[in-house]
C-alpha positions in Angstrom: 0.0 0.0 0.0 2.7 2.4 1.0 4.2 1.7 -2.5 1.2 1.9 -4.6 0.7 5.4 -2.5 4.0 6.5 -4.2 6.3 6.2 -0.6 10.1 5.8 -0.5 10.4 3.2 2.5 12.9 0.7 4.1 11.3 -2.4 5.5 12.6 -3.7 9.0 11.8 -6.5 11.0 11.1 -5.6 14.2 11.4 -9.7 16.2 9.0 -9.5 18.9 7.2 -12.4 19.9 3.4 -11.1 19.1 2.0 -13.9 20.6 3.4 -13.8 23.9 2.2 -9.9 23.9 -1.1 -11.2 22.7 -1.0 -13.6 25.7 0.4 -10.8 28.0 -2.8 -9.1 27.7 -6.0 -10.7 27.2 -7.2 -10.4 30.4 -9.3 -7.3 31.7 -11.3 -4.5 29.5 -14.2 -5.4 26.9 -13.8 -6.8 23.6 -13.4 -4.0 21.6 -11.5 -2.3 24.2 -9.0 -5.0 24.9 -8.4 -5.8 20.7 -8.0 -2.2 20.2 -4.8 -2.1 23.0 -3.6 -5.3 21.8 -3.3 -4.1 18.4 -1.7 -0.3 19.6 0.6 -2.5 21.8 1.9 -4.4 19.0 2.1 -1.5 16.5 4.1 0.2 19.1 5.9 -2.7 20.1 7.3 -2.7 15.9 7.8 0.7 15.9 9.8 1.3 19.0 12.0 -2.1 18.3 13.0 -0.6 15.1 13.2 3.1 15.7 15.9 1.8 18.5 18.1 0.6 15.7 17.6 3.8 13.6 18.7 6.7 15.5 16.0 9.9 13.8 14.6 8.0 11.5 10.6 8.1 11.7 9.4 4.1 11.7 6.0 3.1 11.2 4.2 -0.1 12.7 1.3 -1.3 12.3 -0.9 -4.5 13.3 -4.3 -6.1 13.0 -6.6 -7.5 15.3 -9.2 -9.8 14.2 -12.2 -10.2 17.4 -15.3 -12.4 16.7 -18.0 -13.5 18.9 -15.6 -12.7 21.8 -12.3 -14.5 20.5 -9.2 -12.4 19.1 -8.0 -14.6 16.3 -4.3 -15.2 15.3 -2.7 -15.8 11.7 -2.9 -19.4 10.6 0.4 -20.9 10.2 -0.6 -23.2 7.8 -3.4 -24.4 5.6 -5.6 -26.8 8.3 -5.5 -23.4 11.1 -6.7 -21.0 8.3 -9.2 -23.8 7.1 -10.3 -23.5 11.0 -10.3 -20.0 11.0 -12.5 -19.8 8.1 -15.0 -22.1 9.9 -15.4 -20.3 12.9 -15.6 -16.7 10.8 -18.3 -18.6 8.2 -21.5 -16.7 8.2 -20.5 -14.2 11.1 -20.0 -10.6 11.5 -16.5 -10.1 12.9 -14.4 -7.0 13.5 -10.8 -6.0 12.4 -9.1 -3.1 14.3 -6.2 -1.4 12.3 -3.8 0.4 14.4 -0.5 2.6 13.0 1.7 4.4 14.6 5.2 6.5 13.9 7.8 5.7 15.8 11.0 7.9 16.4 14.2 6.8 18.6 12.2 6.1 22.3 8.9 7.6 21.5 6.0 7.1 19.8 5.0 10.4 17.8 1.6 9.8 16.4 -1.4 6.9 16.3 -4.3 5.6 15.0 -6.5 3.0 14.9 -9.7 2.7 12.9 -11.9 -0.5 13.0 -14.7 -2.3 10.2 -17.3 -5.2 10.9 -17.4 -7.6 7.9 -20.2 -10.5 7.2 -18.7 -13.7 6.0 -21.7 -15.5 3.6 -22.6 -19.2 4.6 -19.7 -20.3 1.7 -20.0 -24.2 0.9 -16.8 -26.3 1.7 -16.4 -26.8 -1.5 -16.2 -23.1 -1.6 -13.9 -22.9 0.9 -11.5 -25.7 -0.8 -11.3 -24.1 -3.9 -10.3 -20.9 -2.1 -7.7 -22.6 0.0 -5.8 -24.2 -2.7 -5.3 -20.9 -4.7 -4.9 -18.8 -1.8 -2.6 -20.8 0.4 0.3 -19.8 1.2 -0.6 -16.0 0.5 -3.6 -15.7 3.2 -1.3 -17.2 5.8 0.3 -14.0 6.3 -3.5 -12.1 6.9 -4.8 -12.3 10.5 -8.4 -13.3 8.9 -7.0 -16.0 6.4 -8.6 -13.4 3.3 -6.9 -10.5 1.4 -10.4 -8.6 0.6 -8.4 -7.0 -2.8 -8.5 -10.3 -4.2 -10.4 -13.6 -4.1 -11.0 -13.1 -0.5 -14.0 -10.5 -1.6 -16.1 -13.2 -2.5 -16.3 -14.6 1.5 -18.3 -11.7 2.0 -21.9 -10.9 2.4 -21.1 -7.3 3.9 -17.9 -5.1 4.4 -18.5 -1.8 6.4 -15.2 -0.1 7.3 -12.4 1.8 5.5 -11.3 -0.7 2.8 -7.3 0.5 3.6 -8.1 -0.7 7.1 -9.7 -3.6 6.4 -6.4 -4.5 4.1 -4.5 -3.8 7.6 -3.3 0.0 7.7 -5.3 2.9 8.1 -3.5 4.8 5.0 -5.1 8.1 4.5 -4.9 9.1 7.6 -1.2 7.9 7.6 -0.3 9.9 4.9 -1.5 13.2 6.3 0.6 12.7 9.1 3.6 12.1 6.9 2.8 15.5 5.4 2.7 16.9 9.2 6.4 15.6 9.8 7.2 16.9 6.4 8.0 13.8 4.9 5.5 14.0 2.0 4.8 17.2 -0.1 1.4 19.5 1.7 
């Protein structure tokens, strides 16, 4: 997305341990509430790790939480989790929270977080085969086991949200923040 927007950009991985963050902090608040931290935690976690490394260099991080019926979901790590995953979203609403953030040396400078509720249809499994086997191992790496740009749009019934967010980065409000730091042209 960044480079589709028409950003110059070094990618860094940052090497935390998501899961253990996730773990770290499921107890407490309400749903929303405690998605929407998780996913600011681990954007900031990102940022932060990297920024350390790059001494006044501004970092963005991002992250995605996926939350149905109660349950924060994880990425599938391989094709039987996102076959489960795909189940347990089939013919339910869910909600994804997008969180960004910029990142410079210690601190974290700006964030944002936007959320959408999508419908999964009641897809066949012999829907959900056919998807698998073209999709796999590209979905792996998207916390809902879809990427709504391509094939994934036809899971749905119902998409109400930001469709950059959905995709995993709220961008337009990203950008005009890179414009307030001076990094992109007012």
């Amino acid at each position: 997305m960044l480079a589709a927007a028409g950003l110059e950009f070094t990618t860094a991985m940052p090497g935390i341990d998501e899961e253990a963050i996730k773990s770290a902090h499921l107890e407490g608040a309400s749903d929303h509430s405690r998605a929407l931290a998780i996913a600011e935690i681990l954007a900031s976690r990102k940022a932060l790790t990297v920024a350390q490394r790059h001494a006044g260099a501004l970092v963005i991080g991002s992250d995605q939480i996926l939350i149905c019926d109660g349950k924060i979901f994880s990425k599938a790590i391989d094709e039987a989790s996102a076959r489960d995953t795909l189940r347990a979203l089939r013919g339910r609403e869910h909600e994804l929270i997008a969180a960004v953030v910029i990142g410079k040396d210690d601190a974290i400078v700006w964030k944002h977080a936007d959320n959408a509720r999508l419908t999964m249809r009641d897809f066949s499994d012999e829907f959900l085969d056919q998807y698998l086997m073209s999709e796999i191992p590209e979905v792996l790496g998207s916390v809902g086991c879809y990427r709504i740009e391509g094939r994934g749009a036809q899971l749905f019934s119902r998409a109400v949200g930001d469709q950059f967010s959905i995709r995993g980065l709220p961008l337009l409000p990203l950008l005009e923040a890179l414009r307030g730091f001076g990094v992109l042209t007012r």
